[in-house]
VOVO-13188 format. One record per atom (N, C-alpha, C, O, CB): z, x negated, y negated. Coordinates in steps of 0.1 Angstrom, whole numbers, plus 5000, padded with zeros to 4 digits. Glycine has a CB too. Example, Ala and Ser with C-alpha at 12.3 -4.5 7.8 and 13.67 -1.06 7.14 Angstrom:
BEGIN
507848685057507848775045507848685033508548585033509048875045507148725022507148635011507948715000508048664989505748595006
END
This chain:
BEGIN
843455252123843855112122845255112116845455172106842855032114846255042121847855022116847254972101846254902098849054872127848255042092848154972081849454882079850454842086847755072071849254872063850754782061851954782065852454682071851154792052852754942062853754942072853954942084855054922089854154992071852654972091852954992106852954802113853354772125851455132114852354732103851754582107853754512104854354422110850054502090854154632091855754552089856754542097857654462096856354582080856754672107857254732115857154672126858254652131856854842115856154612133855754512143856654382144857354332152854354462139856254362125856554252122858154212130858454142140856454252105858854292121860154342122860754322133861854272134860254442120859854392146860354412159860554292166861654242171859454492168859554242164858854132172860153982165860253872170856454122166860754022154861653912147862653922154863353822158861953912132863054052157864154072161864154022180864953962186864454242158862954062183862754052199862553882202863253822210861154152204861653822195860953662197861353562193861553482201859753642193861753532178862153472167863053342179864053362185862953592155862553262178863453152180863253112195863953022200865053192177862153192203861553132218860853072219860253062208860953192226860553012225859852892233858652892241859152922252860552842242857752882242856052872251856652852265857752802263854752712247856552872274856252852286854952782290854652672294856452952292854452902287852752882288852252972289853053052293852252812298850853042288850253142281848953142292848353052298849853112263848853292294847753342301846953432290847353512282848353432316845553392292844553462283843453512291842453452294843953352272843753652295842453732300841353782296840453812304842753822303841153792283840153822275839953712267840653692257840253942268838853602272838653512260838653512246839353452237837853482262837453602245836953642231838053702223837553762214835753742230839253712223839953742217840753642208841153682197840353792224841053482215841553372205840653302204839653302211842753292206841053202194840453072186841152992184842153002177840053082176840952902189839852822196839752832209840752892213839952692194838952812219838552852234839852882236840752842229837652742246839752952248841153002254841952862261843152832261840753142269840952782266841652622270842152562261843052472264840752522274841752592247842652502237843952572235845052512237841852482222843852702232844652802228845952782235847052742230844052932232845652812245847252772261847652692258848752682253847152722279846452542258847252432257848152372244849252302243846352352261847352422234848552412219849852482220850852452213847952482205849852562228851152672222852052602234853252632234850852892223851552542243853152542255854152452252853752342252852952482272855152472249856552382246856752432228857852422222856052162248855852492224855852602209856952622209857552622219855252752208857752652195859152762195858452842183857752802173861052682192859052982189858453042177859553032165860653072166857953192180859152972153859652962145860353092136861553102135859052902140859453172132859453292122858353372122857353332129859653242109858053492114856953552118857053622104858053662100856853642133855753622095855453642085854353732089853553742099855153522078854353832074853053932074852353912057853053902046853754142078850653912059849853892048849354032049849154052061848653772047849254142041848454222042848454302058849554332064847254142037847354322063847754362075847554242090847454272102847054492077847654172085848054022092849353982095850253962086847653902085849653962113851053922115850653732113849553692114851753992132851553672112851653532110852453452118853453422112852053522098852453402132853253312139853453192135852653102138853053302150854553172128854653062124855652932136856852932136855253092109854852862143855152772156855952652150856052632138853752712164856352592159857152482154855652362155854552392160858852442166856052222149854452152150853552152140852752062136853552222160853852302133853352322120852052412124851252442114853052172112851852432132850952542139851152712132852352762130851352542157850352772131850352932127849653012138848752942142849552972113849753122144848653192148848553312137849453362129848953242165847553342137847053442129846553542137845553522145846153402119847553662135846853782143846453912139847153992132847553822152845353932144844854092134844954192150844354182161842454082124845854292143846154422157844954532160844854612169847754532152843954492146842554622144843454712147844554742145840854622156842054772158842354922157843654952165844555022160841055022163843954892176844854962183845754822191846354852202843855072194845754722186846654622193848354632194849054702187846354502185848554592201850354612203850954522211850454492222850854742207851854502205853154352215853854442218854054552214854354202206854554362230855654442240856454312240856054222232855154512259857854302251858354222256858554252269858654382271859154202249858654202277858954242290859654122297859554012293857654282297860654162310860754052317860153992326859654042336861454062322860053872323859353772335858653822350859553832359860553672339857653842354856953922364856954052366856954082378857353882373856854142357856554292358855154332358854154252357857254372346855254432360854054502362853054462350853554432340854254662364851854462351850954392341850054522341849154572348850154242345850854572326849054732328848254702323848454612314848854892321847154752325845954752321845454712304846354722296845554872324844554682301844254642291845454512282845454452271844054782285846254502293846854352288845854242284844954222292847754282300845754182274844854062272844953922272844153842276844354072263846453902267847053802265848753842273849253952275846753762248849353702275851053692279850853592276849953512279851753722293852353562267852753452261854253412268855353412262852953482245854053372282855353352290856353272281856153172275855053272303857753342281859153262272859653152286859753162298860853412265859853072278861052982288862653042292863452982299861452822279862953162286864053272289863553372297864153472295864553332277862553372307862253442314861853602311862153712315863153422323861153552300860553692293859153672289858753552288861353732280858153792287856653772287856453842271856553962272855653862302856153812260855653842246853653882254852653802255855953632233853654022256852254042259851854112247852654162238851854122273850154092248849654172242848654242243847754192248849454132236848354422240847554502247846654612231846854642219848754602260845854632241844654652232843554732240842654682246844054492226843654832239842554902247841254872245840554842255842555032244840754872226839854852226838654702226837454692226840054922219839754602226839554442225839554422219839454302219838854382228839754502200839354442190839854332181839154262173839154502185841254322185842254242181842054092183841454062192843254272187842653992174841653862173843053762171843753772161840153852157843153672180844353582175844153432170844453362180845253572185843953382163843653242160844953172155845853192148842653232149844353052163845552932156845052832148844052772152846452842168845552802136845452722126846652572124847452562133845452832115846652522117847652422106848152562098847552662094846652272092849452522099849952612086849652562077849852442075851052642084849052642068849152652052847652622049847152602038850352522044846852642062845652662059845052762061843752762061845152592062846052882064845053032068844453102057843653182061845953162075844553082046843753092038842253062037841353142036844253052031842152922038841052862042840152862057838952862059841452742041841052872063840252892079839653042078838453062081841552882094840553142075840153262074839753332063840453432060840753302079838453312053838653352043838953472036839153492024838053322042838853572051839353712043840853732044841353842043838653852051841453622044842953612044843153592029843753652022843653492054842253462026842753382016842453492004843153451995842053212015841753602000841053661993842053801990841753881981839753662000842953801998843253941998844553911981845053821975844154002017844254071981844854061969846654091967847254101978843954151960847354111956848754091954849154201968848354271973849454131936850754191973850854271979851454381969851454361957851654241990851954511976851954631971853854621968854654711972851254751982854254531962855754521961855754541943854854551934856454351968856954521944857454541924857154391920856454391910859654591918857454281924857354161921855954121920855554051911858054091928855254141928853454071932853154161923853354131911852354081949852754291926852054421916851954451904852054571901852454511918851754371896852154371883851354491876850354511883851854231876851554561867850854651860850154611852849354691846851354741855850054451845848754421840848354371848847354341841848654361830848054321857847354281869846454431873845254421875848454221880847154521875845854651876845154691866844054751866846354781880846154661852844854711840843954581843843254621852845354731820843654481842843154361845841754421859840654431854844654251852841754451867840854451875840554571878839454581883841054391884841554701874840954841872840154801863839054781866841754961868840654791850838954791842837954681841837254671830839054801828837754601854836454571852835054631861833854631862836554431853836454701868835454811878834854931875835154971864836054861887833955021882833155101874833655181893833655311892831155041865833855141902833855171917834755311914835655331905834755031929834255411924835455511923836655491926836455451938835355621930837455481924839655481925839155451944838955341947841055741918839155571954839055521968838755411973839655351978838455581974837655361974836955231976837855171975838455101983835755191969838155181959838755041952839955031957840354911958838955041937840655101961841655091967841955061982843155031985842055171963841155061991840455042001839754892004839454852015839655132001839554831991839754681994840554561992840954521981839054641991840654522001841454442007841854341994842954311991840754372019840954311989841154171976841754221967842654151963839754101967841654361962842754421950843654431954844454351949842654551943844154501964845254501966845554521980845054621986845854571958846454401987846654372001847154482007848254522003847454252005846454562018847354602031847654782032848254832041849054522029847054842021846554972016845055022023843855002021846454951999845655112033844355152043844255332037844655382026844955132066843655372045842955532042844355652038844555732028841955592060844955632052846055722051846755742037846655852030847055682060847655592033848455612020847555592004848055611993849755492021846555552006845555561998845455701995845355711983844555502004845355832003845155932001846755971994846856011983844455992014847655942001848755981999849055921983849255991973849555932011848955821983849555741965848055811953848055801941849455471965847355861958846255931949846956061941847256071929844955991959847056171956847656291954849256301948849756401942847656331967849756171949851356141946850856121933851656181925852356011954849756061925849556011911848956151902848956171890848355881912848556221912847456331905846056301901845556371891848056381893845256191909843956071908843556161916843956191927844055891913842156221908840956271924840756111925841156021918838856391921839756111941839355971944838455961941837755871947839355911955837956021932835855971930836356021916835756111909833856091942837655931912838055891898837255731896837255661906840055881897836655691885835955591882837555491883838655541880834755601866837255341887838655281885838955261869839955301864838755131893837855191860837755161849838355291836838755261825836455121849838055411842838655521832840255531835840755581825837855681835840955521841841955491843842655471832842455361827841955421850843855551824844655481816845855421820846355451831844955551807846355331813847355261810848355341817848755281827847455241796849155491814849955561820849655621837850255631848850055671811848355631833847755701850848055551860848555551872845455761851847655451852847855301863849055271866849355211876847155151858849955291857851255301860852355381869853355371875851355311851851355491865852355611879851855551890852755551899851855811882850655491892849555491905850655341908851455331918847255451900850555281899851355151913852655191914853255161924851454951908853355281902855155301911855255361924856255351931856155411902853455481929853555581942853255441947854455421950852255741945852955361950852255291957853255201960853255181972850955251951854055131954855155081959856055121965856355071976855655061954856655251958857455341962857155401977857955431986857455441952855455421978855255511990855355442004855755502014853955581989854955282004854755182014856055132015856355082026853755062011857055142007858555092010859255222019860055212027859455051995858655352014859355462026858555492035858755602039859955602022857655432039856555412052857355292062857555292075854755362045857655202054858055112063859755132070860255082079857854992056860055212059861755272062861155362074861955392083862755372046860055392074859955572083859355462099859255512110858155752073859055352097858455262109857055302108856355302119859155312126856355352096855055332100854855482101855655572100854755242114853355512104853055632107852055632120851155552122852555702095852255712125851755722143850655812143850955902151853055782157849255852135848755922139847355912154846355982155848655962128847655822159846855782174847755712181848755752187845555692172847455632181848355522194849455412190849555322199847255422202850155412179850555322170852155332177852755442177850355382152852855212183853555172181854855082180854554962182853355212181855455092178856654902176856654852188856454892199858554882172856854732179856954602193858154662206857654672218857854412185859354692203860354832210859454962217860255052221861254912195857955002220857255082223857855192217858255272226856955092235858055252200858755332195857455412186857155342176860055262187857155472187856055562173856655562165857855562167855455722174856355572152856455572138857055702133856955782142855155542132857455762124857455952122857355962110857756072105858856042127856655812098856355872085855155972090854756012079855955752073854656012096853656092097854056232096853256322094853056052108855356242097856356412093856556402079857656452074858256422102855556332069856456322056854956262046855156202035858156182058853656292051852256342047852356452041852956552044851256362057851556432030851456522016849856602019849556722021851356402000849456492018847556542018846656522034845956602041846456412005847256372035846656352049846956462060847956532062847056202056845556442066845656512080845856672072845556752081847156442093846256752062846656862060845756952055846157052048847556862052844256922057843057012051842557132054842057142066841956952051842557202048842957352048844257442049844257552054842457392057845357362043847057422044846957412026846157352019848657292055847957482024848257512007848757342006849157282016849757662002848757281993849057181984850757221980851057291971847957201970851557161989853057201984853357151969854557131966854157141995852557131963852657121943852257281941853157361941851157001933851057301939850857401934849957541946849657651940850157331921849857531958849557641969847857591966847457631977850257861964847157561963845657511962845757481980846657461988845257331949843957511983844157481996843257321995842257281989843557622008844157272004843757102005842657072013842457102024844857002011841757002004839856932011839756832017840656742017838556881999839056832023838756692028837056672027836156732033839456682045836956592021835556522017835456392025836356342031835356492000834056352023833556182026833656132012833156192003831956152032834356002012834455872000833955792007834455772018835755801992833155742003832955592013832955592025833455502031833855492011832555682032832155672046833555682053833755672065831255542051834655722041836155812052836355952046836056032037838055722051837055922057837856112055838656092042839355992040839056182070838656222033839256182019840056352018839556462017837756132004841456322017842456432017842556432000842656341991844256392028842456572000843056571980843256731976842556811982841356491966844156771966843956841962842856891948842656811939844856861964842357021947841557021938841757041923841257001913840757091941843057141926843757161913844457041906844257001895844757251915845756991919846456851910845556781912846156681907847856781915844456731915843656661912842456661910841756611919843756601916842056721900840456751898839856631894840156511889840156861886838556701897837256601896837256531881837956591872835556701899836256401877836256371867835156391867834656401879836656281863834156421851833556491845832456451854831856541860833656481832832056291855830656241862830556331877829556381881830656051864832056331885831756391894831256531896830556571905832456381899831756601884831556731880830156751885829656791895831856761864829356681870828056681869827256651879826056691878827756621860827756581892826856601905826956681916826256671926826756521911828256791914828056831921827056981916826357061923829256821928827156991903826457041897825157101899824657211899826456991891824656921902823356911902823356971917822657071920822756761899824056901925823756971940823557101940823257161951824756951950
END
């Protein structure tokens, strides 16, 4: 699933490519994909300009003239193109957002999972509640470090999970999760609550630090990922832990694991990051 940077990267493209067009009018092949019926859908957006385009977490944000938003989630494999006005239409296209400049804003999605809704601005919070819920983004300004001592310690969840939901902190998926762990020296089946004060502190500088040169790198492409420009990403040349299980730990030569956390794949090393004691004691038991 694109995470943050690869959603900013979109973002980005798509500002540079759309920013300031106009509806023509909109063809919707796959119903179930917007909200409200695909008849409402067309018919709100034609004579639209697109205003600006904002990202929440891993939510792109069309902000329409009218005062209209669409809210779009890319899941697993969604992606905008631009194209000129009557080209070839490949497969798994779902939506075209015809421009009045004789250009098509499509959207493709192999797997269907991608969901576009239109709202009032300034109510996607409310319409969508797992919007409104998500937590600070992963910047120096939102991210505050008492804001993580604050909700690290009221948790008992291992460090992965916790970091893996959406309400603590917006837009942090599996990949750099693994990556800002190993960058901290945090096994992930670290309790959040044991956490000190210094360890929460390295943890949000990787974590800023690491999503701001993810989004400099366009994201990382390890499946089908990429820009609105059809460009792949190449932070994926610049993974520490991910994807690297069973190669030496370029810290200290340890060879790097990959375990289940929570029903994902979990990259870590064992040395720079060892187990905490509770985990010790089960695997013990095992």
């Amino acid at each position: 699933m694109p995470e943050l940077p690869e959603v900013e990267t979109v973002r980005r493209g798509l500002t540079r490519l759309v920013q300031g067009a106009t509806i023509d009018h909109v063809d919707v092949y796959y119903a179930k994909m917007v909200r409200p019926d695909a008849e409402i859908f067309t018919a709100d957006l034609i004579g639209r300009r697109i205003e600006k385009i904002d990202r929440r977490g891993k939510y792109l944000l069309f902000r329409f003239s009218g005062n209209l938003t669409m809210v779009s989630h890319l899941r697993m494999e969604g992606k905008y193109d631009v194209q000129p006005e009557g080209s070839p239409i490949p497969k798994h296209t779902h939506v075209i957002f015809h421009l009045t400049d004789n250009r098509e804003l499509r959207y493709n999605d192999t797997r269907k999972f991608g969901r576009m809704r239109l709202v009032e601005t300034g109510t996607e919070g409310v319409e969508l509640p797992s919007l409104g819920k998500l937590g600070p983004e992963p910047t120096a300004d939102t991210l505050t470090l008492a804001y993580m001592q604050r909700v690290f310690g009221k948790s008992h969840k291992v460090v992965k999970p916790f970091l893996l939901d959406q309400s603590r902190i917006a837009g942090l998926g599996n990949i750099y999760v693994d990556e800002v762990l190993w960058l901290s020296k945090i096994n992930p089946l670290t309790p959040a609550d044991t956490l000190a004060k210094a360890q929460l502190a390295t943890l949000r500088q990787n974590i800023i630090a690491e999503i701001a040169m993810a989004i400099k790198g366009h994201g990382t492409t390890v499946h089908t990922f990429s820009t609105a420009f059809g460009e792949t990403g190449n932070f994926q040349n610049h993974l520490h832990v991910y994807g690297h299980e069973g190669e030496p730990c370029e810290r200290c030569g340890t060879e790097i694991v990959k375990i289940k956390v929570a029903q994902r794949g979990t990259h870590f090393c064992p040395h720079c990051q060892p187990y905490p004691p509770e985990a010790l004691e089960e695997i013990k038991d095992d």
